[in-house]
C-alpha positions in Angstrom: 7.4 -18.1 2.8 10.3 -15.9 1.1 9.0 -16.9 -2.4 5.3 -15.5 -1.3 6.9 -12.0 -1.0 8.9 -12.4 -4.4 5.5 -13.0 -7.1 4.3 -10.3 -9.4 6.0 -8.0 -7.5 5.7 -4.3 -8.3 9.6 -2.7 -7.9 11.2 0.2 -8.9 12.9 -1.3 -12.2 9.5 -2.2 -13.4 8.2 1.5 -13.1 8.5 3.3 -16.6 10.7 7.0 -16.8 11.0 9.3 -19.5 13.8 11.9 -19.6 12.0 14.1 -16.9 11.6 11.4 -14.4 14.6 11.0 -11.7 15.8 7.5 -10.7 18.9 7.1 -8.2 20.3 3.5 -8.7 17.3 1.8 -8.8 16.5 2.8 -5.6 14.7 5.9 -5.3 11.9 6.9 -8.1 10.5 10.2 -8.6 8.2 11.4 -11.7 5.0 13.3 -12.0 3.2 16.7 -13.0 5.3 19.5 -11.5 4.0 22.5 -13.8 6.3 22.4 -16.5 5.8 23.1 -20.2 3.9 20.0 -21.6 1.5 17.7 -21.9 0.6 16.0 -18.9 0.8 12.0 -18.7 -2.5 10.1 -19.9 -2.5 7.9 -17.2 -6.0 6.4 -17.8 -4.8 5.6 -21.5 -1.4 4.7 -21.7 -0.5 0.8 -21.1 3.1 1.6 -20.3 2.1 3.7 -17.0 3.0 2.7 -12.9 0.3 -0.9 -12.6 -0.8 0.5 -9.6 -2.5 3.0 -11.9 -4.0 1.1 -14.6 -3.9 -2.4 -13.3 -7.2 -4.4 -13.1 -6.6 -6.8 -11.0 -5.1 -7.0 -7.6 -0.7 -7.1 -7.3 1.5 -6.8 -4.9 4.0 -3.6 -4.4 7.3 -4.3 -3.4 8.4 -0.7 -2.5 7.3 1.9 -0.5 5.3 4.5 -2.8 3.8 8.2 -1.9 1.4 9.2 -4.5 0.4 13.3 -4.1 -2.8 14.1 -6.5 -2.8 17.6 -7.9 -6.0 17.2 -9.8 -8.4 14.9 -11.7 -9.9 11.7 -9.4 -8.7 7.9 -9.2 -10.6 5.3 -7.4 -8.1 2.5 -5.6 -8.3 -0.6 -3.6 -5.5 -1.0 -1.0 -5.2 -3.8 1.0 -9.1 -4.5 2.0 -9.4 -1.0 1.9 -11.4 1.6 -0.7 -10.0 5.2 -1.7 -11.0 7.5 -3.8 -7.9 10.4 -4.3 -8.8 13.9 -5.7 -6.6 16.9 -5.4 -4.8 17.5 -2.6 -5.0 13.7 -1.4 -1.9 12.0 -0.3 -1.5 8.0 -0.5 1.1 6.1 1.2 1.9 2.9 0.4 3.4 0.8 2.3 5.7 -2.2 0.8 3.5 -5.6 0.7 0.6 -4.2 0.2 -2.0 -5.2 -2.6 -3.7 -2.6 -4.6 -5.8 -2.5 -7.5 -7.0 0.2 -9.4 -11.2 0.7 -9.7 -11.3 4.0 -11.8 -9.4 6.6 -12.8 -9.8 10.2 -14.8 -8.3 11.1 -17.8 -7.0 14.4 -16.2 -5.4 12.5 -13.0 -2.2 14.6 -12.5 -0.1 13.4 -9.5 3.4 13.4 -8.1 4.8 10.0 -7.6 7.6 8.8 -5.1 8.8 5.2 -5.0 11.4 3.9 -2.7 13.1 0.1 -2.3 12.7 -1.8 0.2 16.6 -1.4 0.6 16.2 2.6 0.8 16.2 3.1 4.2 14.8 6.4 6.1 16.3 6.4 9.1 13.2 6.5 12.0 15.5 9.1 14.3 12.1 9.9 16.4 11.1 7.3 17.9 7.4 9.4 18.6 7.1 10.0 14.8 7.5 6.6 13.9 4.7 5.3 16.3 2.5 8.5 15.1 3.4 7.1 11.7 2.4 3.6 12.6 -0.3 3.8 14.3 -1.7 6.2 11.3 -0.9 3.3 8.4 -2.4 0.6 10.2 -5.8 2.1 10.3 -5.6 4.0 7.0 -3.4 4.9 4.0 -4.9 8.7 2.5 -4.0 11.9 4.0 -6.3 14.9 3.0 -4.6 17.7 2.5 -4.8 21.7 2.5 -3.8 23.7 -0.4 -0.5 24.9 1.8 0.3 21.5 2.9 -0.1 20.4 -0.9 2.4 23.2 -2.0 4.4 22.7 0.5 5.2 19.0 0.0 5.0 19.6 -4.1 8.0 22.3 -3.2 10.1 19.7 -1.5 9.4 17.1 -4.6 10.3 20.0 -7.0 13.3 20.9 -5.1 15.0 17.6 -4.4 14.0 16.9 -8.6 16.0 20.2 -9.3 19.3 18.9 -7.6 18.8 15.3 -8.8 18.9 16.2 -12.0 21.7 18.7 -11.8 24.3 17.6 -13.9 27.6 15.9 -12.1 26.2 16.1 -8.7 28.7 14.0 -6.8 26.8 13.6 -3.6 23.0 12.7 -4.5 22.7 10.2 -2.0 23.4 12.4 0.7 21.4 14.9 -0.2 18.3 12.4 -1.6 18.3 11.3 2.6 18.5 14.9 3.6 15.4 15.8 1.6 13.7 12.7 2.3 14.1 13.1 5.8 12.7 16.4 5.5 9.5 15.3 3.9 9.6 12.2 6.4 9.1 14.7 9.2 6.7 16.5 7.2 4.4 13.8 7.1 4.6 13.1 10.8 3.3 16.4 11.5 0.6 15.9 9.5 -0.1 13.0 10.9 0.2 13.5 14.4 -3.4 15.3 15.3 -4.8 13.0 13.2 -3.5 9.8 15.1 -4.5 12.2 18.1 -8.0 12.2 17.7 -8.5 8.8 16.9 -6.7 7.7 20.0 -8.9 10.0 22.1 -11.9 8.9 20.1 -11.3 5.1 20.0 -8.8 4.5 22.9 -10.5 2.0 24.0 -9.5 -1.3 25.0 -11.2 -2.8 22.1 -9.7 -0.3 19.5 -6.3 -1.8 21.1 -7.5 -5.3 20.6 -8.8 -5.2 17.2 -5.8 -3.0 16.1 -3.3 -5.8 17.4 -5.9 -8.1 15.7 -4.9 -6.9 12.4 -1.5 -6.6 13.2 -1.4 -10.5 13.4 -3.4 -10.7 10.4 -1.1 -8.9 8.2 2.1 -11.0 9.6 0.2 -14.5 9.6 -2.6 -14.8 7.1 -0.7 -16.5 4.2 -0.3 -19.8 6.8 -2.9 -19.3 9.6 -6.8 -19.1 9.0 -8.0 -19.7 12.2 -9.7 -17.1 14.5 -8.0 -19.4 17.3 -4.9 -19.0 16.0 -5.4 -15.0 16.5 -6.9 -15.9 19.9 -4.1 -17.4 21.1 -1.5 -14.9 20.1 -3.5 -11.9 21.9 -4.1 -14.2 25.1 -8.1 -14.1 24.4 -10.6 -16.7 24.1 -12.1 -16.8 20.2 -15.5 -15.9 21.7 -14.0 -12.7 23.2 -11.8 -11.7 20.2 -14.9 -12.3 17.9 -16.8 -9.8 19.6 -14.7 -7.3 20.0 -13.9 -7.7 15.9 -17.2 -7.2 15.3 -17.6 -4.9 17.9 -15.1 -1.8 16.3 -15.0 -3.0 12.9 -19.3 -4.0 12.3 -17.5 -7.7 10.5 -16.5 -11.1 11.9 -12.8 -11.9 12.5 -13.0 -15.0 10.3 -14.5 -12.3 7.5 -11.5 -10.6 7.9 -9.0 -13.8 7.6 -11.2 -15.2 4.7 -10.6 -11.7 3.0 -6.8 -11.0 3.1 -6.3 -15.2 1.7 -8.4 -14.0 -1.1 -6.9 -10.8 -1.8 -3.5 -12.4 -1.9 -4.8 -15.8 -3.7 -6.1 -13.3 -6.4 -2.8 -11.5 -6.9 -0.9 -14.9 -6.9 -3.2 -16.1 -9.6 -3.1 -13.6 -11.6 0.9 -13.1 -11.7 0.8 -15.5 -14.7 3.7 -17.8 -12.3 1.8 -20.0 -10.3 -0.1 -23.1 -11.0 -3.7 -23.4 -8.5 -1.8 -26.0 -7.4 1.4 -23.7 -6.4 -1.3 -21.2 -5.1 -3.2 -23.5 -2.7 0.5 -24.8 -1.2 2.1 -20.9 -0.9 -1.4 -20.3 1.2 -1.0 -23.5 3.5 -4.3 -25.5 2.2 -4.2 -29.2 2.8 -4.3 -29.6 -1.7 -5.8 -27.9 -4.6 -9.6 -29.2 -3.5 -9.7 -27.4 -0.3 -8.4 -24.4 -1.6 -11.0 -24.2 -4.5 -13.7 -24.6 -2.6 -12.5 -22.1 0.1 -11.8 -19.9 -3.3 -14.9 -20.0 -4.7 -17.1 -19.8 -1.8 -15.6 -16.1 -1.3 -15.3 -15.3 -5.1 -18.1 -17.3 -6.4 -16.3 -19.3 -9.3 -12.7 -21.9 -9.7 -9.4 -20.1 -8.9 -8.8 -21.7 -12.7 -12.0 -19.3 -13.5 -10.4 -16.6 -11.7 -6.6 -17.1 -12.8 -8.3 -17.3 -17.3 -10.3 -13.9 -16.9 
């Protein structure tokens, strides 16, 4: 399924810069509001901006993004997921995902990082990666304090600062340094979080319905059956039904049905895909299957869908 991953795809030479953003061989993005003498960008109104801010249909990110809102209020879809960012809200993206944007203000002000998927940040804790895990697969928005804004929009203003300095012969170096830096960061704030949702849902089922989704995410494009999941957790479909709806309040084959749609809707609309190409990239027996399956769960064609 390697051409599945490569549609529409959101990536870091697709992301608009002006002379104020920073951009380390395609690699490494970092642009946003830092306080400086200026307008501020118009994101709401100008065409040109990051699609994960204007664009109104779903599409698929191919890089690892952190978005930091200093002010003004946006209204994104994630995944399957709702969020509404104000100040002091951080968003993680992680690469694969599918967002859409609902709403957002004319005064949105953010801080934008952007990473490739080649960009590595080297996971040296093996505790902080499953605290940073763990936190990502049940949510993507950190709330934040005033201090832990300023702290993290220091970091972003400092590594900016030597980016930009002129003839700086060891950027990469330094980019990792200060990337590990706010890596750490994160964890931290992350930790009691991840803390008190363990304590508070460490219950089998939580464990069962978080491996649930795990599957999902790895397997949806090519399996659609809740026996499929069954079988990978070593459960009978009755059991893993009920514990779905159990933690989550929706059926397991709600969930399935939902992440084929959200990614049949982002194949559709990436303007390279017949219906035809769409129904074979999501494993349906031929077009007919998949448009019915489609338009049960949208209520009209994917041709309907894909002309909008």
């Amino acid at each position: 399924m390697d051409e599945l991953r490569d549609f529409n795809a959101l990536n870091l030479a697709m992301i608009p810069f002006d002379e104020q953003d920073c951009i380390v061989d395609n690699q490494f993005f970092l642009a946003g509001d830092f306080g400086e003498a200026g307008p501020s960008r118009n994101y709401s109104s100008d065409p040109s901006m990051v699609p994960i801010l204007t664009a109104p249909y779903p599409f698929k990110i191919q890089a690892a993004m952190m978005q930091l809102c200093l002010g003004g209020r946006m209204r994104v879809r994630l995944n399957l997921n709702e969020y509404e960012l104000h100040r002091n809200s951080l968003l993680i993206v992680t690469p694969g995902s599918i967002g859409q944007c609902l709403d957002i203000s004319a005064d949105y002000r953010i801080v934008l990082i952007a990473l490739s998927n080649s960009y590595i940040i080297s996971e040296q804790n093996s505790e902080g990666a499953l605290i940073v895990r763990k936190f990502l697969s049940r949510q993507s928005l950190l709330e934040l304090t005033e201090e832990q804004t300023s702290e993290i929009l220091e970091l972003c203003r400092a590594l900016r600062k030597k980016l930009r300095q002129p003839d700086f012969r060891f950027k990469h170096e330094v980019l990792k340094g200060y990337l590990q830096v706010l890596y750490g960061e994160i964890c931290q704030l992350m930790a009691p979080l991840v803390e008190e949702q363990d304590s508070r849902q460490g219950s089998r089922k939580r464990q069962i319905f978080d491996r649930f989704l795990e599957e999902l995410r790895q397997h949806y494009a090519s399996q659609r059956s809740v026996q499929f999941y069954a079988d990978r957790l070593c459960l009978t479909p009755k059991y893993l039904s009920q514990v779905v709806y159990a933690v989550s309040g929706r059926h397991a084959g709600d969930w399935i049905r939902d992440y084929v749609v959200l990614e049949a809707k982002a194949l559709l609309k990436s303007g390279q895909y017949t219906v035809q190409q769409v129904a074979d990239l999501l494993n349906f027996a031929n077009q007919s299957f998949f448009g019915v399956y489609f338009k049960k769960a949208v209520g009209c064609s994917p041709t309907a869908y894909k002309e909008m």
